[in-house]
N, C-alpha and C positions, 0 to 999 in steps of 0.2 A: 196639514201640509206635509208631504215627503219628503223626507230627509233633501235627495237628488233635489227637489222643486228650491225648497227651503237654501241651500248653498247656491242656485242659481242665483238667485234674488239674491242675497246679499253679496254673492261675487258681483251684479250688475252695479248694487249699490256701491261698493268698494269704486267698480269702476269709473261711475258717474261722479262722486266727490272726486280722485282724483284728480278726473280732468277740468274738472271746475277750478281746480285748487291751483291745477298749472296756469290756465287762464288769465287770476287773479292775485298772483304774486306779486306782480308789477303794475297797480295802475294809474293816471293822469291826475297828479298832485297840484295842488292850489297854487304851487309856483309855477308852473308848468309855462313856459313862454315859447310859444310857435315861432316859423323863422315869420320874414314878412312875406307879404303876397309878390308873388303867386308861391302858393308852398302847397300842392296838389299834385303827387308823384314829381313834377320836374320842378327843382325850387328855381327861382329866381337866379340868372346870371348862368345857367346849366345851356341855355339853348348854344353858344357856339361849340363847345365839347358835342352836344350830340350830332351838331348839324358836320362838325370834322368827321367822325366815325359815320355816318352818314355817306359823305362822297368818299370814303377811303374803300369802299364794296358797293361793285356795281347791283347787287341782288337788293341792296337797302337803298343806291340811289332810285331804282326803278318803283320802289313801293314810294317811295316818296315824291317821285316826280306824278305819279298816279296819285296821291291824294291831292296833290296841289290842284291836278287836271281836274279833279273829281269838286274841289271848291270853285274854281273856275267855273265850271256847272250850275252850281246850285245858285250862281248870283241872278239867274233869270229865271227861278223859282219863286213863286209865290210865298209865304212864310207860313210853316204850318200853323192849322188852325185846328180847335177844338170840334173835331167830329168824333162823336163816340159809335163804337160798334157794338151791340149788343149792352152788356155790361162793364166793356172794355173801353178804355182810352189810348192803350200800351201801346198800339202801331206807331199811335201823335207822342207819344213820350220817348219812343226808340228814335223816333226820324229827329225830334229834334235833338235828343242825346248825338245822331253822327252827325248832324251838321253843324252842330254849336264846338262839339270835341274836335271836327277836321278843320272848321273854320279858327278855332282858338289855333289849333297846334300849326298851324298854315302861317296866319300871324306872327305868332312867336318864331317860327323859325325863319321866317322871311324880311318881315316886319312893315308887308306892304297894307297898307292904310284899307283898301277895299275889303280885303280878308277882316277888318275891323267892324268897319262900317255895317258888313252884312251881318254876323256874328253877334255886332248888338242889336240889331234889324231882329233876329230871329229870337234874342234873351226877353226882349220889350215885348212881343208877340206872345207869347207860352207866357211870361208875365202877368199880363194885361188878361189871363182864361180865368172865368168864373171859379173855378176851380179845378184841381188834378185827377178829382176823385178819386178820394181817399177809401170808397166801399170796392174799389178794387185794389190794395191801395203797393199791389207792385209799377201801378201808374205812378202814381206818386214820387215810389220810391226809384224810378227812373228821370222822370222827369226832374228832380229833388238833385239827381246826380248831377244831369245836363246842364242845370243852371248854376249851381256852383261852381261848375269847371270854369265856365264862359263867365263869371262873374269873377272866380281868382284867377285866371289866365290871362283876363285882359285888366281886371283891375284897374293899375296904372295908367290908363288909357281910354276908360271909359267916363262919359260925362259925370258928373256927380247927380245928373237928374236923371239918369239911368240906372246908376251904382244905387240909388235910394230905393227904385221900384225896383230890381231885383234880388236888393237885398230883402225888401217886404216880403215881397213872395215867398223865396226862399223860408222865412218865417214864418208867415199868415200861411202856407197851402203845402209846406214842406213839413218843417218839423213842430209848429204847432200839432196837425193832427196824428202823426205820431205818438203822441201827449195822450190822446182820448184812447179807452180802452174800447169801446165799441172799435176803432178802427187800428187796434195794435198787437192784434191776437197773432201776428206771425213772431212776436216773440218769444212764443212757447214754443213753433213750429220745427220740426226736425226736419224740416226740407228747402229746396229754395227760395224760399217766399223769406224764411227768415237770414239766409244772406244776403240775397240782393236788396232787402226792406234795411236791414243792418247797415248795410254798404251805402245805401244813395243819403240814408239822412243822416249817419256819418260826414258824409262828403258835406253834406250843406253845413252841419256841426262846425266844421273845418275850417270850410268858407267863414263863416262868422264869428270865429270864435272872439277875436278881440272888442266887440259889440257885448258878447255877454258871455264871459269864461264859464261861470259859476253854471249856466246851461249847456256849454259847451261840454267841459268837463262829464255832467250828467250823462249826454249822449254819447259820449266814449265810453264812459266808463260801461253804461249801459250795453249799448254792442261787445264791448270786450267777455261781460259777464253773460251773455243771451246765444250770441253767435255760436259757441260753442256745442250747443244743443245739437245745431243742422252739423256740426265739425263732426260731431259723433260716430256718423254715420259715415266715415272713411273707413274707421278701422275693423278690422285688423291692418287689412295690407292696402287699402286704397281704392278698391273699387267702390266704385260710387254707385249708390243704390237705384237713382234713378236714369240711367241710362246716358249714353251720347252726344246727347243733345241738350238734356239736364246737367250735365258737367259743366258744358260750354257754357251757359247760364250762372247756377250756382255758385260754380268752382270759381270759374273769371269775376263775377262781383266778390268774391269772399276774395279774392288776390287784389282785388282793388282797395277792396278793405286795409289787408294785413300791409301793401305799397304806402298806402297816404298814411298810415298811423307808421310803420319805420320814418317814412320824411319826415314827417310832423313832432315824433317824438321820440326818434333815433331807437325807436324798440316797438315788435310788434305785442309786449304783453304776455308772449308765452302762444300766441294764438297757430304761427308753422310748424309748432311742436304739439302739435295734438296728435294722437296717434291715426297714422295713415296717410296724415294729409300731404307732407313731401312724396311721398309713395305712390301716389293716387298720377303723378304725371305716368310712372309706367301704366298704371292702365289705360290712360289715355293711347300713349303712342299704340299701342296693343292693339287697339278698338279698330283699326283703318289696316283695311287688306289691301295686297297689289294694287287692288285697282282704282287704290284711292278712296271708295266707298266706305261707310263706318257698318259695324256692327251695330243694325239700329233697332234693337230689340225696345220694346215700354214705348213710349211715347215720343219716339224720334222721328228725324226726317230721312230719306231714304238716303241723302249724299253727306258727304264730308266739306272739311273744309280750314280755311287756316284758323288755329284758337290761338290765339295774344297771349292767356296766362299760361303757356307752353313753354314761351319764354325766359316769364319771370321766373318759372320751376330751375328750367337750363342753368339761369344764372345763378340763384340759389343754391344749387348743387355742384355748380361748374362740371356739367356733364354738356357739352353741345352734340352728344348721339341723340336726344332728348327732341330734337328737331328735327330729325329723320325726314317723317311726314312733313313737317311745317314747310323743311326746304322744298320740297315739289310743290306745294299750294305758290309758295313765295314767288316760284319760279317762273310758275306759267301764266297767262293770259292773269291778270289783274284786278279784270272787273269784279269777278264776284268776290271779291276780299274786300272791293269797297263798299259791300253793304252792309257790312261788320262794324260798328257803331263804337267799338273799343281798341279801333285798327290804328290810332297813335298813340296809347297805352303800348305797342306793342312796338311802337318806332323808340320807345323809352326804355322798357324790359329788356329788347334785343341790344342796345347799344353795344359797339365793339366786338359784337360775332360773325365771324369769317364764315360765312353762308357755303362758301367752296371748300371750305375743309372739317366738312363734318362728318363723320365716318357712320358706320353703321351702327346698329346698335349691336350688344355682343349676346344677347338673351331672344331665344327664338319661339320660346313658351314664356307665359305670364298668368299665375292663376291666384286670384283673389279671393276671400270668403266676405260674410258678412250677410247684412238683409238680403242683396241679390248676386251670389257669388256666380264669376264668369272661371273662363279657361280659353287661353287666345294663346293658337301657336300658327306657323308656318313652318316652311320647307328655305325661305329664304329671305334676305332684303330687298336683297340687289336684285333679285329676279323676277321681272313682272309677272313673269306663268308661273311663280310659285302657288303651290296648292295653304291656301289659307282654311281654319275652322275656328270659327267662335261659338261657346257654349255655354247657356246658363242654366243654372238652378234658380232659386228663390221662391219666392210665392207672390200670387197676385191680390199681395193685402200694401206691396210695399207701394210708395207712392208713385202714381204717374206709368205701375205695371198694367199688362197683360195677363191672359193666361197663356204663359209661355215658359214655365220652368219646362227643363229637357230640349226646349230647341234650341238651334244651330245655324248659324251660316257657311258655305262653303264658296270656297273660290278657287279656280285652276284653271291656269292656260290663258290667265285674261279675261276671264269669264268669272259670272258669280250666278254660279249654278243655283244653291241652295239661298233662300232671301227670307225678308222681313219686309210687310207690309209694310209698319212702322204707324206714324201717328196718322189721327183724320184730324184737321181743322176742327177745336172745341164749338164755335160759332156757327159751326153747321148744323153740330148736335143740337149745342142749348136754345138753338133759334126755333127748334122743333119742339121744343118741350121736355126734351131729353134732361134727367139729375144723373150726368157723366162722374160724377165725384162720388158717389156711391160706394163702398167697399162688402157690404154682405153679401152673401152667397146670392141673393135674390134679386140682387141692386137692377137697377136699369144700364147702369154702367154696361153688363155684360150680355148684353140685347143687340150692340156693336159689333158686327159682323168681325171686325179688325181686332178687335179684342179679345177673341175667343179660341180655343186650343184646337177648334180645326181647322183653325187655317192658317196654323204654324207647324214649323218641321219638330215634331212631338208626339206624343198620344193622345190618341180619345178612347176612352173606355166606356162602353155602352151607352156612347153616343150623348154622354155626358159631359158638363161642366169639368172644368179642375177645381179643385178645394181651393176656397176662398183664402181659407184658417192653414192651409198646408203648408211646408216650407221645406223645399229641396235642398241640404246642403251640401256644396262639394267636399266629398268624400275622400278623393286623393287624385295625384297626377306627376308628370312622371316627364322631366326633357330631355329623356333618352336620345336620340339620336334617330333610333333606328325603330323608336317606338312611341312619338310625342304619343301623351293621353291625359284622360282626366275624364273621372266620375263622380256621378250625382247621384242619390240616394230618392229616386220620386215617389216614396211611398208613401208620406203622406200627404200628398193632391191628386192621390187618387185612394185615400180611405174608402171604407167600404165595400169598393167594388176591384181593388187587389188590396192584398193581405203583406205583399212586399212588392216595389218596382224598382229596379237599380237600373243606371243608363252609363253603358261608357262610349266615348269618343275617342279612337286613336288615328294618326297620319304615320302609315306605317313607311319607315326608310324613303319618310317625305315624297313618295311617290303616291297611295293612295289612301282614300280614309273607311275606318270599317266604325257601323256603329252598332253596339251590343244591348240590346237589355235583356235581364234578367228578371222572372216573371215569376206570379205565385196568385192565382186566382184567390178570391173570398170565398166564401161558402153557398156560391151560386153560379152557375155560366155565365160565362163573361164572354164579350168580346169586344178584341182590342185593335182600334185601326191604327197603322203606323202611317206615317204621311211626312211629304217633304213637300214643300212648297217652293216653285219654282218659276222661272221668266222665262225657261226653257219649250221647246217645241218639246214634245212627247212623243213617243212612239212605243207599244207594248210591243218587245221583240219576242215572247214568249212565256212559259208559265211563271217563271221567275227573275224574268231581266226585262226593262226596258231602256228607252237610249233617249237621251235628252239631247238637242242640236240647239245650241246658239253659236252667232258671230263665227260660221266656220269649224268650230269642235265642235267634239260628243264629247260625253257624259255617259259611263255604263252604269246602271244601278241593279245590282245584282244581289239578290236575297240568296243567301248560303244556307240561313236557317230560320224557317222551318226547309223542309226540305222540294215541299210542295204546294205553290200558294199562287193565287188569284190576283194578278197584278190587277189596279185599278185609276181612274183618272178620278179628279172630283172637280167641277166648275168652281171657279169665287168668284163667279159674280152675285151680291149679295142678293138678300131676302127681304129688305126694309128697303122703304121710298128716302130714309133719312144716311144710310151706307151709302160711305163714296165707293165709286167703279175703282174693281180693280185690272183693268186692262191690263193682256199682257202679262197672266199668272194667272198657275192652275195647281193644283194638288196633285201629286202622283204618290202613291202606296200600295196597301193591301190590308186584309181585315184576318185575324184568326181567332177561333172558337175554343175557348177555353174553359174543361169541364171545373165542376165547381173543386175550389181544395187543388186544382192542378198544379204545376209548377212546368215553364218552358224558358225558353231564348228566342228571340230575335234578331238575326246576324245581318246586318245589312251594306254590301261593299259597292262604296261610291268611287269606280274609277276613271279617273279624267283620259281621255286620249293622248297613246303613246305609254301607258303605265302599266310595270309587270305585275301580274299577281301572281304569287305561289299558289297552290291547289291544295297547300294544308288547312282544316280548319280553324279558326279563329278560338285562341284558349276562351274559358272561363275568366269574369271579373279577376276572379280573387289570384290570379293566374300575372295577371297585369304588372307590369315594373308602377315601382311609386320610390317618392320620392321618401 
């Protein structure tokens, strides 16, 4: 082993004890005495305090008068029933998590008898399922959550012939099979699987603990010492490896976690103190450009949207800039925040924040390392035509990636020029036959049209894959003012066929953005297509510029260097009968021919309409402000 190899490894080791060691300093002792029920984030006697802070801001009455509306709804619904999709149960264990959570917190703050009656209508129902199915078993550990809320929420209140069969449940089809090692491999897991799996039969733990401490205890203590594994993967600075939409997931069950264990035992264990994980809210705010839209690189969905544990960061910090975004979700149209299944978690978290005086944030660049290191800057808050780019490195070995180290999103004028396909529906794939969880270079995984490096704003290199095994890490960046940037080193995911690839993004004097890479052919001709991917109309205006139109703007995309080059369009509409259509997006680039051993640049200036450009050329990488 080399020296350099040899010091990596036992620096990861040093690391790994560590954080284990912070974890487990403090944990759930044989005396340990819970308050009484309900003691599940909001304890017992709390609902008139929050329901004061509640009508004292109109932004909080109106989410609130919207969940009440939203239970009022559900009472002429049918009670979910156990239909499985594919492999999956998760949709039946999500729907009864928001109506078992809206109808408890409905209840409790109101204390009207029907928000009861339906509430235990829907507990006795998911009850009474042969089971959660545990061989998928983040069913479980949703469903596991659901019913604990609805069982200490309403506790006091519910029959004793109710309280008896949901207690079983919770038991027999919660954390019994948590128990069996065939179905509790997400305890080793460094990804979401093992916080939200941590998180829901925690909760059920919770729920029962005065039935049986000495088990209770166990699955505390269990989660506290396991969790930590997927916590890992915050730090250094917070971004989170699997993307967007995996934050919202992960991140919000692991803050459900670290909530019910401070209520429960006035201390989270050491668990907010893992390195990144307070830090991890700036990436979040980061992630969402003017236009509302997220950065949704890996397996996300294409929009945004309000996140609950954004809250509990705010309060934790006592930063309410932290809520930036949150406030515009909060603010507009309601609906789609009510199919957020953790949306009175976040009537809890938020308590007492002035939704009208929350200022901007004061940082206009945000750059992370880690498994999938990003770089998220603007030109502004306040300004909805601010020019936004989001940029990652990483490799597509880390969970729930892409081949997408080196691409970008761009936004300006209101417009989001530059995109991400983002995720397909896994049940479309696996319904086909597709093995999507795949990670080798050969996998079936990468046979997915969405998945692949040409049909993101990136390289393709002789028309080949990215390296599996590669990992781009950001290399520096810079919140100059007058030169936001940030670079990533992509040389090795594309081994073999370059010998070095460097990528930098800058928003120059927040008017336009140039993107550079720096090249170094293998020891055979190469050729490299550069490509952005776009929602944009096209138009090639010449040998080296074309003009993107949406929503009323252009978009100039002007190649500075090479000096002479072949603009080109590429269709995405896929190649497989099992790829979703991508309507409404095309690839626009060019290709250049690189003799073997060569070495060049690639200068390419994305300017939005209305934006000056100087006519000097664009330095060298190493040329770049860093921080």
């Amino acid at each position: 082993m080399k020296t350099t190899t040899r010091l990596a490894f036992f620096a990861l080791l040093l690391f790994l004890a560590s954080t284990l060691s912070r974890a487990q300093t403090d944990t759930v002792r044989a005396n340990a005495k819970l308050p009484d029920h309900p003691r599940l984030l909001l304890l017992k006697g709390e609902e008139k305090a929050l329901l004061k802070a509640i009508q004292a801001d109109p932004v909080w009455t109106k989410a609130h008068g919207a969940i009440l509306a939203e239970c009022d709804r559900m009472q002429s619904l049918p009670p979910v029933e156990r239909i499985q999709i594919g492999r999956r149960l998760l949709d039946k264990s999500r729907e009864a998590l928001r109506r078992i959570f809206f109808l408890s917190y409905a209840y409790r703050l109101t204390g009207q008898k029907p928000y009861l009656d339906r509430a235990e209508r829907e507990l006795l129902a998911v009850s009474a399922f042969s089971d959660w199915n545990p061989s998928h078993f983040l069913d479980v550990a949703e469903m596991t959550m659901a019913v604990s809320i609805g069982y200490d929420w309403l506790y006091n209140d519910l029959s004793e012939t109710a309280r008896t069969q949901i207690r079983e449940a919770i038991q027999k089809k919660g954390i019994e099979p948590s128990l069996e090692k065939k179905h509790n491999s997400w305890l080793t897991a460094t990804h979401n699987w093992n916080q939200v799996c941590n998180a829901g039969i925690t909760f059920g733990a919770l729920a029962l603990y005065e039935n049986n401490p000495e088990q209770g205890r166990m699955l505390v203590n269990r989660a506290v010492r396991t969790v930590v594994r997927a916590m890992a993967d915050y730090a250094p600075d917070g971004a989170y490896p699997e993307g967007y939409s995996y934050w919202g997931y992960g991140t919000t069950f692991n803050v459900l976690l670290i909530s019910a264990l401070e209520r429960a035992f006035r201390s989270d264990f050491g668990l907010s103190r893992q390195p990144g994980f307070m830090q991890t809210a700036d990436y979040l705010l980061h992630m969402t450009g003017p236009s509302g839209a997220s950065f949704n690189y890996s397996d996300a969905g294409r929009g945004g949207g309000v996140q609950p544990a954004m809250f509990w960061f705010s309060q934790k910090r006592n930063d309410p800039s932290l809520l930036w975004v949150e406030r515009t979700h909060l603010t507009a149209d309601p609906k789609p925040m009510l199919n957020d299944r953790i949306l009175p978690a976040m009537m809890v978290w938020g308590k007492g924040v002035k939704m009208n005086r929350i200022n901007p944030p004061a940082a206009t660049l945000w750059a992370g390392g880690g498994k999938n290191p990003v770089a998220l800057f603007r030109s502004s808050w306040q300004d909805p035509k601010a020019v936004y780019v989001g940029m990652k490195g990483g490799s597509p070995s880390v969970n729930h990636a892409h081949m997408d180290a080196g691409s970008f999103v761009l936004e300006a004028n209101g417009v989001r020029w530059g995109m991400d396909l983002g995720m397909q529906d896994y049940n479309s794939l696996e319904s086909k036959g597709l093995n999507i969880w795949g990670k080798d270079q050969n996998a079936q995984r990468w046979q997915v049209f969405r998945y692949r490096n040409e049909v993101h704003s990136t390289l393709t290199v002789n028309n080949e894959l990215q390296r599996v095994n590669g990992n781009a890490p950001l290399t520096s960046y810079a919140s100059t003012p007058a030169f936001q940037n940030a670079t990533t080193d992509l040389s090795s995911v594309y081994q073999g066929s370059l010998k070095t690839a460097r990528r930098g993004i800058g928003l120059m004097a927040g008017s336009y953005v140039v993107v550079r890479d720096e090249l170094e052919a293998a020891a055979q001709p190469t050729t490299v297509r550069w490509s952005l991917l776009t929602p944009a109309e096209v138009s090639i205006t010449g040998p080296n510029t074309a003009e993107l139109r949406k929503d009323g703007q252009t978009l100039t995309l002007r190649v500075q260097e090479p000096a002479q080059v072949t603009m080109k369009t590429w269709s995405t509409t896929p190649p497989n009968s099992y790829d979703a259509p991508n309507t409404g997006s095309s690839v626009v680039g060019f290709e250049v021919q690189m003799p073997a051993g060569a070495t060049g640049a690639l200068t390419v200036l994305l300017i939005p309409q209305g934006a000056n450009v100087p006519t000097t050329p664009t330095p060298a990488l190493s040329s770049w402000p860093r921080k």
